[in-house]
N, CA, C and O atoms as a Tripos MOL2 file, in Angstrom:
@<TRIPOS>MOLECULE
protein
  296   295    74     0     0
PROTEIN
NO_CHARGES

@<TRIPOS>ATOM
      1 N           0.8420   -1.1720    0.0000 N.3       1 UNK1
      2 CA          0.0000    0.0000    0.0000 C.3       1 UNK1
      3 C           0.8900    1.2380    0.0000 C.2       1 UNK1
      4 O           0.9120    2.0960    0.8820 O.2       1 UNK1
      5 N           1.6890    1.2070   -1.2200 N.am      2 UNK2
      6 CA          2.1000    2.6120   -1.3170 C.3       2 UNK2
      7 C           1.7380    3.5350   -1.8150 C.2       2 UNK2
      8 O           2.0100    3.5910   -3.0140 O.2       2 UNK2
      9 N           1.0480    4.5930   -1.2870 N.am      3 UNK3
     10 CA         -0.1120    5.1890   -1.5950 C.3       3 UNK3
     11 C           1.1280    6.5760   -1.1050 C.2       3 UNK3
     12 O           1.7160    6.5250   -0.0250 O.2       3 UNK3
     13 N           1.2650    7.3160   -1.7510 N.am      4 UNK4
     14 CA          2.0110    8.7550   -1.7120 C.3       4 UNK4
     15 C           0.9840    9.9150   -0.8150 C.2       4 UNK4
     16 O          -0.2420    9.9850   -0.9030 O.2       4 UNK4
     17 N           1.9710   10.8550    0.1360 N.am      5 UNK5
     18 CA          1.1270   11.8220    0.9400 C.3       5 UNK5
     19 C           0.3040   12.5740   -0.0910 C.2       5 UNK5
     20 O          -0.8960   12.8280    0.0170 O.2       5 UNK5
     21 N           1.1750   12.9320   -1.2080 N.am      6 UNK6
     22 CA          1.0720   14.1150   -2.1300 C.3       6 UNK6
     23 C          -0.5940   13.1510   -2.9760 C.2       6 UNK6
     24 O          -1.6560   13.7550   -3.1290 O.2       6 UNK6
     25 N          -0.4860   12.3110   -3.2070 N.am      7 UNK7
     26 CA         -1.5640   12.0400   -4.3520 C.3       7 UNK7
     27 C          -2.8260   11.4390   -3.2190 C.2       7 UNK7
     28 O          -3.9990   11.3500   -3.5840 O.2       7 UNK7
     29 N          -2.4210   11.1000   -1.9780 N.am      8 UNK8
     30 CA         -4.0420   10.8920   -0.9180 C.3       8 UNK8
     31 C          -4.2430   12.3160   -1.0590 C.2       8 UNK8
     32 O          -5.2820   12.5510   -1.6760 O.2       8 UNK8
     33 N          -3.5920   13.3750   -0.6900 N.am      9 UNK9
     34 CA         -3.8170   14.8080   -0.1430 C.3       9 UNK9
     35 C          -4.6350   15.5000   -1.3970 C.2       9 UNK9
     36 O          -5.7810   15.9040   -1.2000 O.2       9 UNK9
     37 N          -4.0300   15.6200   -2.6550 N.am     10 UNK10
     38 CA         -4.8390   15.9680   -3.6230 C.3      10 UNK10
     39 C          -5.7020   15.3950   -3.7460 C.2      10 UNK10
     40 O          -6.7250   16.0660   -3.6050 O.2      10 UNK10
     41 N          -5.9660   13.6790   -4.1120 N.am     11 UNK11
     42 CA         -7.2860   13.3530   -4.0370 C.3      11 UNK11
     43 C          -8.5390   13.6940   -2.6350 C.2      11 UNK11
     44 O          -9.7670   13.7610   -2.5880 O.2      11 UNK11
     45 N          -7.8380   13.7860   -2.0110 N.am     12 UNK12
     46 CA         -8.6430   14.4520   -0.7340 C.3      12 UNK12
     47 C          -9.2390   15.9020   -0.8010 C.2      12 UNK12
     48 O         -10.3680   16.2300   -0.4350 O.2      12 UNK12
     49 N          -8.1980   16.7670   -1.3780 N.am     13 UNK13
     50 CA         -9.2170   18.0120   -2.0950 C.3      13 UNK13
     51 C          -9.7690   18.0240   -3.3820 C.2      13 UNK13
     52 O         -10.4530   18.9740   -3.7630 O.2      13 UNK13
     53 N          -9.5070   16.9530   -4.1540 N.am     14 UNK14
     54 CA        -10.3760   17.0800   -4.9520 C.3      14 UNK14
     55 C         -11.8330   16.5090   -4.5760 C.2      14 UNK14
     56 O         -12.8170   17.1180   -4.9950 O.2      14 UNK14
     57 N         -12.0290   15.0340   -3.5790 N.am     15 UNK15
     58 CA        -13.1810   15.1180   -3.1400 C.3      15 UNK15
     59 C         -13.5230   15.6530   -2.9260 C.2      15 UNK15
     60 O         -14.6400   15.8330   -3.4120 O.2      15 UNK15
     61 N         -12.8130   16.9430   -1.5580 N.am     16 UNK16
     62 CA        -13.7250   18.0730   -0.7390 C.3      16 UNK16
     63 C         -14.0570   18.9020   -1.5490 C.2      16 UNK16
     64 O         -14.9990   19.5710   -1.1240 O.2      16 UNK16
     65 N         -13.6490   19.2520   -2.7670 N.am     17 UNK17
     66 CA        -14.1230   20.8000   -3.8540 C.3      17 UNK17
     67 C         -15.3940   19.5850   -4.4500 C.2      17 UNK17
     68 O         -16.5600   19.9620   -4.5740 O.2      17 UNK17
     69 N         -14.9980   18.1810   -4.7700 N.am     18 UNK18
     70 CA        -17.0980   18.0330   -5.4580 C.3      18 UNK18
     71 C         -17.6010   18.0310   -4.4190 C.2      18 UNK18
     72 O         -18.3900   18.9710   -4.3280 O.2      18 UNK18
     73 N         -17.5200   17.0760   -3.0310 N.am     19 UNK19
     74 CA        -18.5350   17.0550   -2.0700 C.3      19 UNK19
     75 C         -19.5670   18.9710   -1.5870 C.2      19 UNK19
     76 O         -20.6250   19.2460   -1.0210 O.2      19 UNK19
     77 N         -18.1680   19.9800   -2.3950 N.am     20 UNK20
     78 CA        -18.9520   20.8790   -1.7690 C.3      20 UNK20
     79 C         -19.3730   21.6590   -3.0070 C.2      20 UNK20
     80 O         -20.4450   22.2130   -2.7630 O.2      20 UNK20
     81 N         -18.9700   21.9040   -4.1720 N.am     21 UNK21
     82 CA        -19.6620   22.0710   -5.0150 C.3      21 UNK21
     83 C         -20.4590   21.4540   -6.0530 C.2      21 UNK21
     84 O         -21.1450   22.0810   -6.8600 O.2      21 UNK21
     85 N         -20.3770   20.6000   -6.0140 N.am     22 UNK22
     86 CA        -20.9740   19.3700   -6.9500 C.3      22 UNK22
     87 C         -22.7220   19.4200   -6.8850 C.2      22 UNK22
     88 O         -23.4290   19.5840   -7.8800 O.2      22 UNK22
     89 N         -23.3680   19.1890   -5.0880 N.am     23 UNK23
     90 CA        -24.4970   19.3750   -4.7960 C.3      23 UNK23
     91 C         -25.1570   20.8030   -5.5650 C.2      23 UNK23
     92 O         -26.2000   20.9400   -6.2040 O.2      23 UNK23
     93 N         -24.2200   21.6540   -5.2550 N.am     24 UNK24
     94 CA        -24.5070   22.7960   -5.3380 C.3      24 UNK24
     95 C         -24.9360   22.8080   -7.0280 C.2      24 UNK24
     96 O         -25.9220   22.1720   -7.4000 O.2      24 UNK24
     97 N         -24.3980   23.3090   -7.6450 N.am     25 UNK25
     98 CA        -24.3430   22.9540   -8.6630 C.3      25 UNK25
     99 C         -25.6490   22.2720   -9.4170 C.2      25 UNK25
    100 O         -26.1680   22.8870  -10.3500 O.2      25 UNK25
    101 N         -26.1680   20.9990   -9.0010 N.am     26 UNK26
    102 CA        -27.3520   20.6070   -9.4220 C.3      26 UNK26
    103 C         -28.6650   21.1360   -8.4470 C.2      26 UNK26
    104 O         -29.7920   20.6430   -8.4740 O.2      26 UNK26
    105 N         -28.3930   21.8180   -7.9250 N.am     27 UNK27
    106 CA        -29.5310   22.7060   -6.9000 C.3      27 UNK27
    107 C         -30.2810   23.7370   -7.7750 C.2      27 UNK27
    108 O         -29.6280   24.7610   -7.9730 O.2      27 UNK27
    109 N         -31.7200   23.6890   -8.4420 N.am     28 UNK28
    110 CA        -32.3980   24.6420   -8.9150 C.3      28 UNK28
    111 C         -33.5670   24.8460   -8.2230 C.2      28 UNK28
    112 O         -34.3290   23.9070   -7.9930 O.2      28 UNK28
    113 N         -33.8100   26.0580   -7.8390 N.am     29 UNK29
    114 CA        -34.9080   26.6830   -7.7170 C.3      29 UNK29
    115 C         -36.3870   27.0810   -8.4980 C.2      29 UNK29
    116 O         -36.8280   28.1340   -8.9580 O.2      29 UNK29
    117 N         -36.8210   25.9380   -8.4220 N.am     30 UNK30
    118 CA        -38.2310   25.9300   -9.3110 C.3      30 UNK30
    119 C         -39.1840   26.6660   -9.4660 C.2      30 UNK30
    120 O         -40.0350   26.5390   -8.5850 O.2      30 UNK30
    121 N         -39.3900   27.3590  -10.1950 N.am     31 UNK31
    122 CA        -40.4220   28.2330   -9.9030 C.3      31 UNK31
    123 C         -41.6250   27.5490  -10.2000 C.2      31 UNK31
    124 O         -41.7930   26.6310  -11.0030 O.2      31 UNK31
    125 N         -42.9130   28.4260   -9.0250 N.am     32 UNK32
    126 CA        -44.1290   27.4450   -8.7070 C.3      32 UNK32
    127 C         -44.8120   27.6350   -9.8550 C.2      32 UNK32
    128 O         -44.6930   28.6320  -10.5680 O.2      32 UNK32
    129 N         -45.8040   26.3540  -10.1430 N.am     33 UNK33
    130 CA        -46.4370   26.2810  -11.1420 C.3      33 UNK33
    131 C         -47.7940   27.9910  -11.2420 C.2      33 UNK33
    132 O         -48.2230   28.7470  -10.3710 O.2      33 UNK33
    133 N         -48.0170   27.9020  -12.8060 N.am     34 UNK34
    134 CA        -48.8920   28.9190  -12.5030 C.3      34 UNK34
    135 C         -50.1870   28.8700  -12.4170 C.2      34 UNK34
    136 O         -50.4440   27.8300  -13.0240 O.2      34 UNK34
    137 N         -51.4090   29.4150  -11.9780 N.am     35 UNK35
    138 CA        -52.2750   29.5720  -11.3990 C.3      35 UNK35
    139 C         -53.3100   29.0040  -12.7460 C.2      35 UNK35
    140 O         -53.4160   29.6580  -13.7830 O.2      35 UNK35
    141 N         -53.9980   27.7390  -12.5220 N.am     36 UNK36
    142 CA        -54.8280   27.4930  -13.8720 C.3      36 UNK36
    143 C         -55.5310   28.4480  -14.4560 C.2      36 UNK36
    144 O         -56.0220   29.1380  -13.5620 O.2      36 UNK36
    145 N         -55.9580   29.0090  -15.9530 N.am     37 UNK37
    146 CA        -56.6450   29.9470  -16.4970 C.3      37 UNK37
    147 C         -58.3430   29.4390  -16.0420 C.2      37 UNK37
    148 O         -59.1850   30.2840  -15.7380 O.2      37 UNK37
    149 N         -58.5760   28.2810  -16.0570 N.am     38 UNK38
    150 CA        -59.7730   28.1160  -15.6990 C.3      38 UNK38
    151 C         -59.9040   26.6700  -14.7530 C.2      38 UNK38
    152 O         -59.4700   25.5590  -15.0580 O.2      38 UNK38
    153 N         -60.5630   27.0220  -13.6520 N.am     39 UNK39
    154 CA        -60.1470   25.5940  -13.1410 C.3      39 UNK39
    155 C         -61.5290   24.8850  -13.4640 C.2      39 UNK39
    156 O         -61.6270   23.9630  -12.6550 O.2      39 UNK39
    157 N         -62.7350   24.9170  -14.3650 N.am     40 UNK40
    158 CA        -63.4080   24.0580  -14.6040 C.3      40 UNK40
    159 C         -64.5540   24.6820  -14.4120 C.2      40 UNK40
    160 O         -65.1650   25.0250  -15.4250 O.2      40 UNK40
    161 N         -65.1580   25.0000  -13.0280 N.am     41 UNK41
    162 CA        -66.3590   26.1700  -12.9380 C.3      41 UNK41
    163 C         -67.0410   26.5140  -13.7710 C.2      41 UNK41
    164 O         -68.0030   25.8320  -14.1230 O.2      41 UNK41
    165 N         -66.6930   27.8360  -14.4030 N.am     42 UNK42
    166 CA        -66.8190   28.2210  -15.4980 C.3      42 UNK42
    167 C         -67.7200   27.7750  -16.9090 C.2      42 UNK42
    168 O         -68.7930   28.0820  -17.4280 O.2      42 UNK42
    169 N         -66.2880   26.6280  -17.2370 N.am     43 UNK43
    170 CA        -67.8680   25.2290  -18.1700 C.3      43 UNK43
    171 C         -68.5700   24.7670  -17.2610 C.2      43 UNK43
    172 O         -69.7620   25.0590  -17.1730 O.2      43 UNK43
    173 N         -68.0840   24.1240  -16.5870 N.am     44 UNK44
    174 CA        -69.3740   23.7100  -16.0960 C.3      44 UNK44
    175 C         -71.1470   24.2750  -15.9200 C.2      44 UNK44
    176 O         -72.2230   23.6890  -16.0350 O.2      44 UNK44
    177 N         -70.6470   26.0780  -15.4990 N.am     45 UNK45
    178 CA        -71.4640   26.8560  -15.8010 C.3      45 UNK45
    179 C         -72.1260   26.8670  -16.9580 C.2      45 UNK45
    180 O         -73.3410   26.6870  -17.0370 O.2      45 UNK45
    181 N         -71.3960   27.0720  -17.8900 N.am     46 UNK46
    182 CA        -72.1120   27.0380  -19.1560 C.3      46 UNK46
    183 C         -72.7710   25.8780  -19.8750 C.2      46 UNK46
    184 O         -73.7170   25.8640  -20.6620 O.2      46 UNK46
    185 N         -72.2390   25.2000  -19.5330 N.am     47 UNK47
    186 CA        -72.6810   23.4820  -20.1100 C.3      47 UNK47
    187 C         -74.0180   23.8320  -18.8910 C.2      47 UNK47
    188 O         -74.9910   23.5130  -19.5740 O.2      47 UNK47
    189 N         -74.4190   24.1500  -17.9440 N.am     48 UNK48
    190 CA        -75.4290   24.3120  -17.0450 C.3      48 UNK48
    191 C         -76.6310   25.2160  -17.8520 C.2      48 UNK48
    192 O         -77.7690   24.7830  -18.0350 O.2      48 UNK48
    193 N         -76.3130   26.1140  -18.1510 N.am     49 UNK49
    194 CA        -76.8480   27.4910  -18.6230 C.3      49 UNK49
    195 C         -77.3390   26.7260  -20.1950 C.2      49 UNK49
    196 O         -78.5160   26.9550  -20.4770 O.2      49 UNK49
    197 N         -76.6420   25.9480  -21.1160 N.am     50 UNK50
    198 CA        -77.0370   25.6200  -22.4660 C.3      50 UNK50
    199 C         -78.3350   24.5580  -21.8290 C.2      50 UNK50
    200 O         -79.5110   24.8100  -22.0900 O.2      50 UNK50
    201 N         -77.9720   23.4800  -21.0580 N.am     51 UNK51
    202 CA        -79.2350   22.7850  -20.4570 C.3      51 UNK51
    203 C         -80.1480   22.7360  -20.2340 C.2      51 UNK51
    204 O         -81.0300   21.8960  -20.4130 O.2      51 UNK51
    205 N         -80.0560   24.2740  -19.4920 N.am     52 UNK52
    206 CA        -81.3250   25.0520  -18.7640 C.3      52 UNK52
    207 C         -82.1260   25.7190  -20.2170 C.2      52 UNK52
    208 O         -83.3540   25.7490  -20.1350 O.2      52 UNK52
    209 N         -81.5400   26.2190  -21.4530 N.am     53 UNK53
    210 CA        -82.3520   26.7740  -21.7880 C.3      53 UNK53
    211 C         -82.7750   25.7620  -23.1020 C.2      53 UNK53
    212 O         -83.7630   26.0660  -23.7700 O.2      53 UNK53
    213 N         -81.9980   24.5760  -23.4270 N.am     54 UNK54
    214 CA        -82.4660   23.4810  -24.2130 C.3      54 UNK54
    215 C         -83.4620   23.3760  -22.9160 C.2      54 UNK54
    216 O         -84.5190   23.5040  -23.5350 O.2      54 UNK54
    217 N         -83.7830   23.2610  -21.8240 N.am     55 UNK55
    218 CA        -84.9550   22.2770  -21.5910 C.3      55 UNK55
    219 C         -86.4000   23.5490  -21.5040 C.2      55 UNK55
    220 O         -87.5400   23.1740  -21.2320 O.2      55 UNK55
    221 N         -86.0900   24.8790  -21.7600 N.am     56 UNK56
    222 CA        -86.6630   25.9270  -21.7620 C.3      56 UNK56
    223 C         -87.8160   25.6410  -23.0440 C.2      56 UNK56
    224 O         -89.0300   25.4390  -23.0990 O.2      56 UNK56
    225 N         -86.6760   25.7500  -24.0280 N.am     57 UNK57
    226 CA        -87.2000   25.8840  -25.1560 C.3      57 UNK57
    227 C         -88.0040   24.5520  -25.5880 C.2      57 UNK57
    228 O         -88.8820   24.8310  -26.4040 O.2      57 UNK57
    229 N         -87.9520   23.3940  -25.3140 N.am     58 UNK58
    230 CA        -88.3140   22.1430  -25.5320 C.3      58 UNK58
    231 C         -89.7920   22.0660  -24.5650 C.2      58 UNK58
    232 O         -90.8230   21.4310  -24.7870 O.2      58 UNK58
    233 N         -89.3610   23.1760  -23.1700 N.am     59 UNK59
    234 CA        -90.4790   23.3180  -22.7020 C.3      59 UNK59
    235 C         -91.6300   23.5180  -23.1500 C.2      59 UNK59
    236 O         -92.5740   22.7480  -22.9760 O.2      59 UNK59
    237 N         -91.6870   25.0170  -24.0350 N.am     60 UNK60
    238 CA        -92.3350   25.5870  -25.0100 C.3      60 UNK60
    239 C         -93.0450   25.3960  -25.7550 C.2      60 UNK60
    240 O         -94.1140   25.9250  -26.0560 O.2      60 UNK60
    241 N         -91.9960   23.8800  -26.4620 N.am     61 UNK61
    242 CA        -92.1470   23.5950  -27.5210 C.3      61 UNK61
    243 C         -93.1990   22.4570  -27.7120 C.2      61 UNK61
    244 O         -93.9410   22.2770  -28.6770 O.2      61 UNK61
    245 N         -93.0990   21.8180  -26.6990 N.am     62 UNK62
    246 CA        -94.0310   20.6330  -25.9590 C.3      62 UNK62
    247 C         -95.1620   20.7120  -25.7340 C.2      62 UNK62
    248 O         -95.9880   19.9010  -26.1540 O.2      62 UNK62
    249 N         -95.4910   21.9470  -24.8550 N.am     63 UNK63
    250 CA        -96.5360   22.5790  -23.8800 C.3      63 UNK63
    251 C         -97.7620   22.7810  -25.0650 C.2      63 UNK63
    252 O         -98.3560   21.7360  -25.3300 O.2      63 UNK63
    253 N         -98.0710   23.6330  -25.5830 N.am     64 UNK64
    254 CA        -98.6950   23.8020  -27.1170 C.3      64 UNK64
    255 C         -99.4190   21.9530  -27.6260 C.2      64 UNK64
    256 O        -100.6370   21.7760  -27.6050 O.2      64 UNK64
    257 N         -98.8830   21.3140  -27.8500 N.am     65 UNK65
    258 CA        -98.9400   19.9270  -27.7810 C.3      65 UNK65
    259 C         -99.8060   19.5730  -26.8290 C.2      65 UNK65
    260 O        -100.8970   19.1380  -27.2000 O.2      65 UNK65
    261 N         -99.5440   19.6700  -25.5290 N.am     66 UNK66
    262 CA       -100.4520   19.0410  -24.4370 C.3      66 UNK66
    263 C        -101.7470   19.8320  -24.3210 C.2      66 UNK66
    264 O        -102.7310   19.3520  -23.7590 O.2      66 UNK66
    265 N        -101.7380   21.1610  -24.9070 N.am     67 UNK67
    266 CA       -103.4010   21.9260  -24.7640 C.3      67 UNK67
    267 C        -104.1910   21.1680  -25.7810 C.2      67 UNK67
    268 O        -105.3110   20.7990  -25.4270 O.2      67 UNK67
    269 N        -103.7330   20.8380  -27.1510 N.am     68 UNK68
    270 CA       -104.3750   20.7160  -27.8480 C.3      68 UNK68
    271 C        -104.6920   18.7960  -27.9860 C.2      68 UNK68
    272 O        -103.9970   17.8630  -27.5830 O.2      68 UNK68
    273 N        -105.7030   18.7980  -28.5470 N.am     69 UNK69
    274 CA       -105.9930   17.3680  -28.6590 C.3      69 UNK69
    275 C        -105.2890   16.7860  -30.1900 C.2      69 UNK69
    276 O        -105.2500   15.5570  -30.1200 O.2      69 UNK69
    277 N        -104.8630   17.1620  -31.2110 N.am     70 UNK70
    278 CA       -104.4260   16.9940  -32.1840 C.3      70 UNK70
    279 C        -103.1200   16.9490  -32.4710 C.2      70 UNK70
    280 O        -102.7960   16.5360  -33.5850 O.2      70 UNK70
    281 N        -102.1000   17.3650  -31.5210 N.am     71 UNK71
    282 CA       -101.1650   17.0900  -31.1070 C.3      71 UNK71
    283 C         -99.8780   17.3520  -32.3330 C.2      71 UNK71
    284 O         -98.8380   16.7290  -32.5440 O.2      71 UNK71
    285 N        -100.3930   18.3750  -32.8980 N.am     72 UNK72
    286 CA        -98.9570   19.1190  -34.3110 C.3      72 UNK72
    287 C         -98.5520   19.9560  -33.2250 C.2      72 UNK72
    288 O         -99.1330   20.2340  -32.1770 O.2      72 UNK72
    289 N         -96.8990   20.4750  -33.9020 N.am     73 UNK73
    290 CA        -96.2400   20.6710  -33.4190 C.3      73 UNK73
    291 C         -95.9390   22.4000  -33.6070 C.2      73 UNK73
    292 O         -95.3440   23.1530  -32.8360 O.2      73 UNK73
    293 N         -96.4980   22.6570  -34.7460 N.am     74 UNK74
    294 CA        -96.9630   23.9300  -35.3210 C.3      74 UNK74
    295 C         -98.0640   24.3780  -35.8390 C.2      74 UNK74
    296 O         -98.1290   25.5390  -36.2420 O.2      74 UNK74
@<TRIPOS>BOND
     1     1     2 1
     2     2     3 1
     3     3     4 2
     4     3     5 am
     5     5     6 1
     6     6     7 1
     7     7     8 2
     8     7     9 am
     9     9    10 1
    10    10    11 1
    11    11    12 2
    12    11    13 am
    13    13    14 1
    14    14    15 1
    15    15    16 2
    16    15    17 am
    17    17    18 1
    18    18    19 1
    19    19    20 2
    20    19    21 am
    21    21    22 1
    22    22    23 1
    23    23    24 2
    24    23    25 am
    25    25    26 1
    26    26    27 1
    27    27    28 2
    28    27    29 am
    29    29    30 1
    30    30    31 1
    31    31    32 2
    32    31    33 am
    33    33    34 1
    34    34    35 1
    35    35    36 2
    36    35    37 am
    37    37    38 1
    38    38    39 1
    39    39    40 2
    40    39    41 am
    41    41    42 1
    42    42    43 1
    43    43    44 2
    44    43    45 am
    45    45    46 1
    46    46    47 1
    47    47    48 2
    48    47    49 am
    49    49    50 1
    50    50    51 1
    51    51    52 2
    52    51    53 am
    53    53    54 1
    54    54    55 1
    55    55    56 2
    56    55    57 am
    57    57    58 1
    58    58    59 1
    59    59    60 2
    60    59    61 am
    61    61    62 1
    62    62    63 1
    63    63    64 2
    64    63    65 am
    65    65    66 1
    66    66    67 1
    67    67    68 2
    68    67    69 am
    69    69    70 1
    70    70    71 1
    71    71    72 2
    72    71    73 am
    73    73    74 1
    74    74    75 1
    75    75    76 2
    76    75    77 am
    77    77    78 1
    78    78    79 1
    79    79    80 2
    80    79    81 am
    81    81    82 1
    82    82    83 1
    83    83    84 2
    84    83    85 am
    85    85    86 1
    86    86    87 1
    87    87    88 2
    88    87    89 am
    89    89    90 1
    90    90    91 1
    91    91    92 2
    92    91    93 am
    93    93    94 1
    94    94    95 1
    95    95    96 2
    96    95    97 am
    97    97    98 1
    98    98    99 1
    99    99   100 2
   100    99   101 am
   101   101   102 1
   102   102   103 1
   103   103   104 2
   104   103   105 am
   105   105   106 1
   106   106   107 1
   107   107   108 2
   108   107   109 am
   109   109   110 1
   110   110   111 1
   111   111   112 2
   112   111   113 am
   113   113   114 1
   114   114   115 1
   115   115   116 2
   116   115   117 am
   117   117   118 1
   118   118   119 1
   119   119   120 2
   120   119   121 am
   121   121   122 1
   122   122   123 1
   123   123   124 2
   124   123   125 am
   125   125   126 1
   126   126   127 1
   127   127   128 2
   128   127   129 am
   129   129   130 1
   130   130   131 1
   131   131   132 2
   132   131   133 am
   133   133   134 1
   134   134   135 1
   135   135   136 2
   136   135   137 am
   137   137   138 1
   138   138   139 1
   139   139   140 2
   140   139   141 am
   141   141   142 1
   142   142   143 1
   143   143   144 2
   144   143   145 am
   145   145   146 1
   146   146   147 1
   147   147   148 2
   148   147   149 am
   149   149   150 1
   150   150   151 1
   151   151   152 2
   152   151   153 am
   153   153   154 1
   154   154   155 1
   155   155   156 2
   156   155   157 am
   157   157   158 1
   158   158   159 1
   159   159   160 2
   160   159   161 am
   161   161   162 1
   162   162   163 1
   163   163   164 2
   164   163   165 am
   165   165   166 1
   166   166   167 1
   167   167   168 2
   168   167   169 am
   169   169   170 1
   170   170   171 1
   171   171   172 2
   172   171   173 am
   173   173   174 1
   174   174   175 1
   175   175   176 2
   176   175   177 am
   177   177   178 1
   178   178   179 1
   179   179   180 2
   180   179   181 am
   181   181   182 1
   182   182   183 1
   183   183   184 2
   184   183   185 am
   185   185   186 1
   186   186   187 1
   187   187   188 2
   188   187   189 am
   189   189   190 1
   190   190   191 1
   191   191   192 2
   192   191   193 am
   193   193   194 1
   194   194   195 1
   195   195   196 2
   196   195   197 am
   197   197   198 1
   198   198   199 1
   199   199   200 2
   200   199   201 am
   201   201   202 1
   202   202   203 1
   203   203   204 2
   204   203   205 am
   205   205   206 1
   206   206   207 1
   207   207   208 2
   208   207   209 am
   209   209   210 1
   210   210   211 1
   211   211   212 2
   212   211   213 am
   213   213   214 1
   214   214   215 1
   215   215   216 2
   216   215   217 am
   217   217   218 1
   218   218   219 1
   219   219   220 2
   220   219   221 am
   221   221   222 1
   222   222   223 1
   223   223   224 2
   224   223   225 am
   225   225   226 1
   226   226   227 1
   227   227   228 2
   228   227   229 am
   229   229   230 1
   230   230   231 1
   231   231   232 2
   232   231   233 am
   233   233   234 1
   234   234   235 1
   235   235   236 2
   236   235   237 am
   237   237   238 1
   238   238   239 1
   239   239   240 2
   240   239   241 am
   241   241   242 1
   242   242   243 1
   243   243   244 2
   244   243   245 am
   245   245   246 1
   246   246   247 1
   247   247   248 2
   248   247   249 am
   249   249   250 1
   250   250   251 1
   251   251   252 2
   252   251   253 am
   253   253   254 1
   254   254   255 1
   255   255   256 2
   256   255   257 am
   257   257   258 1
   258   258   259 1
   259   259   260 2
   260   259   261 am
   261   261   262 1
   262   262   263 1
   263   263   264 2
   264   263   265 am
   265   265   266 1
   266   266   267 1
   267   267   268 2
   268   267   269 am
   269   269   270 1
   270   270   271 1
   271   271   272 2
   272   271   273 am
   273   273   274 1
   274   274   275 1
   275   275   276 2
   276   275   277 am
   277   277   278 1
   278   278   279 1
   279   279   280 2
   280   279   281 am
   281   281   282 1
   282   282   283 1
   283   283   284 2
   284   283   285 am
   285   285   286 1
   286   286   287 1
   287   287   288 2
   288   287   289 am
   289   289   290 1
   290   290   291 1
   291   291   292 2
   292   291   293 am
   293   293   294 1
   294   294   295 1
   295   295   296 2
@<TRIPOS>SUBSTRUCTURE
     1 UNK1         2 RESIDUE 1 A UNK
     2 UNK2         6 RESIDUE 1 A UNK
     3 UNK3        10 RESIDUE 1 A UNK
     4 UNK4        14 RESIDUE 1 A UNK
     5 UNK5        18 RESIDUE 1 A UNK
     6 UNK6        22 RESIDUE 1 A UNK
     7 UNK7        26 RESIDUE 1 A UNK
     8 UNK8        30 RESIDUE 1 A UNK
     9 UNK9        34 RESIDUE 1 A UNK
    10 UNK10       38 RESIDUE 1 A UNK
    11 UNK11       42 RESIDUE 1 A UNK
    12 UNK12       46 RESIDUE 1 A UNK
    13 UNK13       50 RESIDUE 1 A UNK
    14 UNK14       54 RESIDUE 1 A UNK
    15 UNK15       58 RESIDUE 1 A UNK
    16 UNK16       62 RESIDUE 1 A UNK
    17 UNK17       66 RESIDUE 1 A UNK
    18 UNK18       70 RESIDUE 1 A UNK
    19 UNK19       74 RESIDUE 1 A UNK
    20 UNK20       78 RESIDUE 1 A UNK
    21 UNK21       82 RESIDUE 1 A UNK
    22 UNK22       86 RESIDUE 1 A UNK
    23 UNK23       90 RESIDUE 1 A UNK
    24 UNK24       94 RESIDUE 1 A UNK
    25 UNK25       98 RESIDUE 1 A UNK
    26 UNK26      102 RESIDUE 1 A UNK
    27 UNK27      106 RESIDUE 1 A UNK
    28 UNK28      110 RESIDUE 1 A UNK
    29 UNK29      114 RESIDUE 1 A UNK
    30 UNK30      118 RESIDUE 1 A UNK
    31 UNK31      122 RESIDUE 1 A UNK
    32 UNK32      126 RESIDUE 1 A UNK
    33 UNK33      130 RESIDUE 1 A UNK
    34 UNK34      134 RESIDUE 1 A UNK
    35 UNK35      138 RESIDUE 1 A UNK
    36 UNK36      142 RESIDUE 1 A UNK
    37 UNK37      146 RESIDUE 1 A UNK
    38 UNK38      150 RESIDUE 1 A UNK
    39 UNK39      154 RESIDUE 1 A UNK
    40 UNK40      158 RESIDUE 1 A UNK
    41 UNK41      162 RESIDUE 1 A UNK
    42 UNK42      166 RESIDUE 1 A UNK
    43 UNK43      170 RESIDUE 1 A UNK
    44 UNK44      174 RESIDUE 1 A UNK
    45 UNK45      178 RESIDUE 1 A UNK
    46 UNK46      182 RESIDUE 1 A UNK
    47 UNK47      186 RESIDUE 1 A UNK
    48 UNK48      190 RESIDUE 1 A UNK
    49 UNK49      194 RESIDUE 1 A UNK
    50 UNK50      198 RESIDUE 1 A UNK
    51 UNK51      202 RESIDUE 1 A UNK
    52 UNK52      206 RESIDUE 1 A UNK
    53 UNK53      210 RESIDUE 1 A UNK
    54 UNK54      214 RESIDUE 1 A UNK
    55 UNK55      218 RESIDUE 1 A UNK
    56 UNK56      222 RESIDUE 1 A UNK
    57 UNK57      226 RESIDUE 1 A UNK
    58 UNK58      230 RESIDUE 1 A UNK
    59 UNK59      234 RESIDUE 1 A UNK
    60 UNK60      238 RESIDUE 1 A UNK
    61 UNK61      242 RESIDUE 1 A UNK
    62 UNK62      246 RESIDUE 1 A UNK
    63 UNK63      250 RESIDUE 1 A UNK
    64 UNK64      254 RESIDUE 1 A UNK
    65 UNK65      258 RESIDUE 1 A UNK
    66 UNK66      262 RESIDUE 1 A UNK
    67 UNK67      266 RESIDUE 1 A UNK
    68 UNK68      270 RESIDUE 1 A UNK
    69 UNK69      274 RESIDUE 1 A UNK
    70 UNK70      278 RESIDUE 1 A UNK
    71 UNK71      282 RESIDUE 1 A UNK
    72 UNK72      286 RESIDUE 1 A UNK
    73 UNK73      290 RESIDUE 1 A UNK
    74 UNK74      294 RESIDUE 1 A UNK
């Protein structure tokens, strides 16, 4: 095991310079994701609102039908 002062000692700072910059180095600071443009609500609303007035109009459209005994649609 003849292992020289001079080449343990350098390999010894060369470990200590990666052990201390090496981590460093692959360390990024992520920036947080951003805030969704719509988180869903929204359609949902509207897909609500088209529903409401398909069953409006179908209402309408129906009703006319049930007064009469002959049962056209116009």
């Amino acid at each position: 095991m003849a292992i020289s002062r001079v080449s343990f000692g350098a390999m010894l700072v060369v470990a200590l310079v990666f052990s201390i910059f090496l981590p460093a180095a692959q360390a990024q600071n992520l920036a947080p994701a951003p805030a969704p443009a719509s988180d869903g609500t929204s359609i949902d609303q509207g897909i609500a609102y088209v529903l409401m007035l398909v069953a409006l109009v179908l209402t309408y459209l129906i009703h006319p039908m049930d007064a009469t005994s002959s049962y056209r649609l116009f």
